[in-house]
C-alpha positions in Angstrom: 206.4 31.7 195.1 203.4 30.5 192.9 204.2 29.6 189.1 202.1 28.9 186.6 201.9 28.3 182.6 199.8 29.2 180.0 200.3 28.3 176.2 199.6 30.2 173.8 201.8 33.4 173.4 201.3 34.3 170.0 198.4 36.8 170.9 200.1 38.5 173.5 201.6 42.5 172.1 205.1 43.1 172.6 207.5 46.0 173.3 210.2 46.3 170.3 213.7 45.8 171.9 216.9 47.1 171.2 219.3 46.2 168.7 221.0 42.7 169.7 225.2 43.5 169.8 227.0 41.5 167.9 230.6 40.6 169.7 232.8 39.0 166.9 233.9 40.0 164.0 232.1 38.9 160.8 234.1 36.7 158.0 235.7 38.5 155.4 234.0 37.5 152.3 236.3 36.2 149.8 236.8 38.8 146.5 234.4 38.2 143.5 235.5 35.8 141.1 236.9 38.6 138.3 239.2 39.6 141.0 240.9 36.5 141.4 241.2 35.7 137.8 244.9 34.6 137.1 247.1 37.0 135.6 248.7 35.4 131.6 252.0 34.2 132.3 254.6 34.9 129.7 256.3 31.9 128.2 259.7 32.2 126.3 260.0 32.7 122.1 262.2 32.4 119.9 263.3 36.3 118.4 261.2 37.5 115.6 262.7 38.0 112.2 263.1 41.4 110.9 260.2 41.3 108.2 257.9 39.4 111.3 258.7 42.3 113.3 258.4 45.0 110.8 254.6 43.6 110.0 253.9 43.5 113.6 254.5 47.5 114.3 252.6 47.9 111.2 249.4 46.1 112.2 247.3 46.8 115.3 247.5 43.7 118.4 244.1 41.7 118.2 242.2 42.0 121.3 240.2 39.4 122.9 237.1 40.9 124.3 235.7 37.6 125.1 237.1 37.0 129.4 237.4 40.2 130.2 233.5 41.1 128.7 231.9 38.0 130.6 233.5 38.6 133.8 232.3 42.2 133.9 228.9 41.6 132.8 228.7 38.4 135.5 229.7 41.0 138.1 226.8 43.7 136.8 224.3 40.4 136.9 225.3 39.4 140.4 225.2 42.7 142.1 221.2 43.3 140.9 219.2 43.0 143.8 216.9 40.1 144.4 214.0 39.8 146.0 213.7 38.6 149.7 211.6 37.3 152.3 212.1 36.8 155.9 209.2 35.2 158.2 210.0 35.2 162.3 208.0 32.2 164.3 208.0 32.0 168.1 208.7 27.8 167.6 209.6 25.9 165.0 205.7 24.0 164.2 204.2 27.3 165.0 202.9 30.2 162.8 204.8 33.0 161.9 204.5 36.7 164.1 201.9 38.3 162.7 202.9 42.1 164.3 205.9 43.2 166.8 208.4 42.5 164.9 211.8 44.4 164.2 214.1 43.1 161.7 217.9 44.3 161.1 220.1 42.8 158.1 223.9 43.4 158.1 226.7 43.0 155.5 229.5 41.1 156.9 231.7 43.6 156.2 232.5 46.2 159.3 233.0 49.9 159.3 235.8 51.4 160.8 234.4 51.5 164.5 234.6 47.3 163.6 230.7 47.1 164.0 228.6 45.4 161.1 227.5 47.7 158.5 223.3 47.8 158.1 222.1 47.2 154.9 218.2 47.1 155.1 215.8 47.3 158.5 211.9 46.7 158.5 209.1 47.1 161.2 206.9 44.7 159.2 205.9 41.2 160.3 207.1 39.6 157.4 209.9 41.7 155.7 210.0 42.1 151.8 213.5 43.3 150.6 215.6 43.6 148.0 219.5 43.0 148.5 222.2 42.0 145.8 223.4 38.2 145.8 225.9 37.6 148.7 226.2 37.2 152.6 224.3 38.8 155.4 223.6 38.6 158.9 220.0 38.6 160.0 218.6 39.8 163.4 215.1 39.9 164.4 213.8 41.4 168.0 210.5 40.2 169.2 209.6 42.1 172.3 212.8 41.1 174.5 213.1 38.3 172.1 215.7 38.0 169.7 217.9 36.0 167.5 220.6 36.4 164.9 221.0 34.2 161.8 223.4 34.2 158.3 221.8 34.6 155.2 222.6 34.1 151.9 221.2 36.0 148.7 220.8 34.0 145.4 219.6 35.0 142.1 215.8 34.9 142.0 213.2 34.6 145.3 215.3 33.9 148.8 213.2 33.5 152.1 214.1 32.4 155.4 212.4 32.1 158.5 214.1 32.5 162.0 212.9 30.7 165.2 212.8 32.8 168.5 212.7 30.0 170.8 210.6 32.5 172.7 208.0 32.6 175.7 206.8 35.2 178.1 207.1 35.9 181.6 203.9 38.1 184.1 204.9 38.8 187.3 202.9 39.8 190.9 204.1 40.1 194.4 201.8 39.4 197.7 202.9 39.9 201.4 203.6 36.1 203.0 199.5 35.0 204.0 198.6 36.5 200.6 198.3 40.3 201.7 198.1 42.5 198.6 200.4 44.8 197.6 199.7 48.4 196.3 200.5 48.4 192.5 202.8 51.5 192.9 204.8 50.0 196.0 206.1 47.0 193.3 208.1 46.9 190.8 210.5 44.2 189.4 213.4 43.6 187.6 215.2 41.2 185.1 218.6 39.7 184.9 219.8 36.8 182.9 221.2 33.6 185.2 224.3 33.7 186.5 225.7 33.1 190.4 226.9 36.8 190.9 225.8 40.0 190.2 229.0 40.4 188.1 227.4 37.2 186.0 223.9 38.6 185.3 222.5 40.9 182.8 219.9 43.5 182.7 217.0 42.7 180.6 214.1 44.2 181.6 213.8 46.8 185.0 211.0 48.7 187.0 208.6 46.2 185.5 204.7 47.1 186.9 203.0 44.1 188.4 201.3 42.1 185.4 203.2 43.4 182.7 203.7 40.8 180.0 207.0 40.6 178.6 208.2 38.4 175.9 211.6 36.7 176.3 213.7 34.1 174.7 213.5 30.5 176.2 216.2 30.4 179.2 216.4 31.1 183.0 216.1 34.4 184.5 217.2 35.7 187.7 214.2 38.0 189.4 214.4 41.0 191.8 211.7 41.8 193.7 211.0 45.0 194.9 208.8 46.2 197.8 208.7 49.8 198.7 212.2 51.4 198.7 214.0 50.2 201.6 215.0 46.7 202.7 211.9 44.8 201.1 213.6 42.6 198.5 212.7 39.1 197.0 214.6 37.3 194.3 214.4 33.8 192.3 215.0 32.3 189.6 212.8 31.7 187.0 212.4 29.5 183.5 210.6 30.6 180.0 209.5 27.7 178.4 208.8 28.4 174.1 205.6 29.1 173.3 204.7 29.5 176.8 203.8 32.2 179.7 205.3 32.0 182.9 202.9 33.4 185.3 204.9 34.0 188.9 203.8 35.2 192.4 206.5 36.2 194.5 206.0 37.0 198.1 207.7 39.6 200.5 208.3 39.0 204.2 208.0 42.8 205.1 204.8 45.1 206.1 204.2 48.6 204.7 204.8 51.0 208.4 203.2 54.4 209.1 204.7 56.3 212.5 203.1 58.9 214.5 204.1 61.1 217.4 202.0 61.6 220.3 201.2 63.0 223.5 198.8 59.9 224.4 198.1 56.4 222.9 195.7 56.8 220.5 196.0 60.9 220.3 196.3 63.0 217.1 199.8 63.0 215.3 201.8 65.9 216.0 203.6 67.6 212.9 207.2 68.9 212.0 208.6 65.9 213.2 212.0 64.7 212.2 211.7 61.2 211.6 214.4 58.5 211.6 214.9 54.4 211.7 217.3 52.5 212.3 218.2 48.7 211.8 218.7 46.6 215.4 222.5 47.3 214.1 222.3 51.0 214.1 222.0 51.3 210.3 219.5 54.3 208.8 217.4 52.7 206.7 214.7 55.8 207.0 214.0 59.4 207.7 211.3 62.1 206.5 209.8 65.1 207.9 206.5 65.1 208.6 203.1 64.2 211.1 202.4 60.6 209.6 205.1 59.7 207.3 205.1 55.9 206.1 207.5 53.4 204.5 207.9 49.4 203.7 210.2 47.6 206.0 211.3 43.9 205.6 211.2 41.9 208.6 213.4 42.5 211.6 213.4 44.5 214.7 214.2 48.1 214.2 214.4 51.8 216.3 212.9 54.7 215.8 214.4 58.4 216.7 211.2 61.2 216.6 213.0 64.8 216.8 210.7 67.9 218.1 213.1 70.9 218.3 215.4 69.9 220.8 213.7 67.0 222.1 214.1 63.7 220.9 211.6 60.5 221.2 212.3 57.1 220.6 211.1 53.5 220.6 211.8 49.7 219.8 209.5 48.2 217.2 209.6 44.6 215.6 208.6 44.2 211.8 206.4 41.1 211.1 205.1 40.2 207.6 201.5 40.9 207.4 199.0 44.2 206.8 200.0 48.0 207.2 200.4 48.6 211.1 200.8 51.9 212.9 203.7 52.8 215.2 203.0 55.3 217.8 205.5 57.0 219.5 204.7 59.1 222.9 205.9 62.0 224.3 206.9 60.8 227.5 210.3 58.2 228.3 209.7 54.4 227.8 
């Protein structure tokens, strides 16, 4: 496997990805203050007098306006919405995303399937909205890149800027000796780390050769894929912040073609029934056809060539390299 890096992400165009899950419930926010205002408490009086009581059912209770009026218009203050700003930067001394972006902000309340509710979402680089004073979660998505954050809203201009701790990852595949590899033969995949399959992740899958894809800083686990048989490569691989990782990973296989006929070197005979097996006796091919072809990892393998009730076969051995032809003849080996 070759690896190299290359600085300098920030220019490099990104797939939006999909909404980030968050697992655990959010805080419930405490009530607002006018809630949790203390109730009078009574305190114990001597009886009134007759004439104290007969002037009190006469005249109308004074109300205090004052509490109850500045709570209430508190409240109607704090719930206006307020401006914000929210900036996304791949690492913290560099410059903020200037497209690609997708931002999500969440109350902290949930709904009633217990996920966060969404209070304001925005495709622009650097988001401009208005939310009323309190606490949010923030979630930004950069490509594959992505990162949650709280946020709190105060009276007058709030901004906040999230760091992706984010890099980038192009991948290519050659045949060991540096054979090349037909683009639409190859494809790869992308798993976070983990020792098991029952560990990993899906991140990215059927990735072309070259593609660029931007993912937060970490360690990936890499498939590989040559053909669709047995030709299979994995490692594991690191995205450095700010950087791309540029990885070659190379395949000990050999694309095959087979062909039936009646002399070495003779014309392939059609409406053959094609099948190969492993030096195990497990199928790992089988077409119909004059010339079919597959990719094979290395190993020694068998093939069976069916022509109405006839039935040809031959040993073959699999060596990493370019495409080689297997002939099979029409007469017992």
């Amino acid at each position: 496997m070759k690896l190299r890096y290359w600085i300098g992400i920030l220019g490099i165009a990104a797939m939006l990805a999909p909404m980030l899950a968050i697992a655990e419930d959010p805080p419930i926010p405490l009530p607002r203050r006018a809630d949790r205002m203390p109730q009078a408490v009574e305190q114990p009086a001597a009886a009134p007098s007759a004439e104290l009581a007969s002037a009190a059912a006469t005249e109308p209770a004074a109300i205090d306006p004052g509490p109850a009026a500045a709570a209430a218009e508190a409240v109607a203050v704090n719930t206006a919405p307020q401006p914000v700003t929210l900036m996304a930067k791949i690492t913290e001394d560099g410059t903020s995303l200037p497209d690609g972006v997708t931002w999500r902000v969440f109350e902290t309340r949930t709904d009633a399937a217990g996920d966060l509710v969404l209070a304001q979402k925005s495709d622009d680089a650097t988001a401009h909205l208005e939310l009323p004073p309190g606490s949010y979660v923030v979630h930004v998505a950069y490509g594959r890149a992505q990162t949650t954050d709280t946020l709190t809203v105060a009276e007058g201009q709030n901004s906040k800027s999230l760091i992706l701790d984010a890099g980038a990852m192009r991948l290519n595949a050659a045949v060991t000796g540096d054979v090349a590899i037909p683009i639409n033969l190859l494809r790869f995949d992308i798993y976070t780390s983990g020792s098991t399959e029952a560990d990993r992740t899906l991140v990215a899958q059927n990735l072309s050769p070259n593609d660029i894809v931007t993912l937060n800083a970490g360690t990936y686990h890499i498939v590989s894929y040559f053909g669709d048989v047995n030709a299979v490569v994995r490692a594991d691989l690191r995205v450095e912040p700010g950087q791309l990782t540029d990885a070659t990973l190379y395949h000990r296989a050999a694309q095959i073609s087979f062909k039936l006929v009646s002399e070495a070197g003779g014309e392939a005979i059609a409406d053959i029934d094609w099948t190969v097996k492993t030096a195990d006796g497990q199928t790992v091919f089988s077409n119909i056809g004059a010339f079919p072809s597959t990719v094979l990892g290395e190993g020694d393998y068998l093939v069976f060539a069916k022509r109405g009730d006839q039935v040809y076969n031959r040993e073959f051995q699999v060596q990493p390299g370019a495409a080689k032809e297997i002939e099979v003849l029409t007469t017992v080996y």
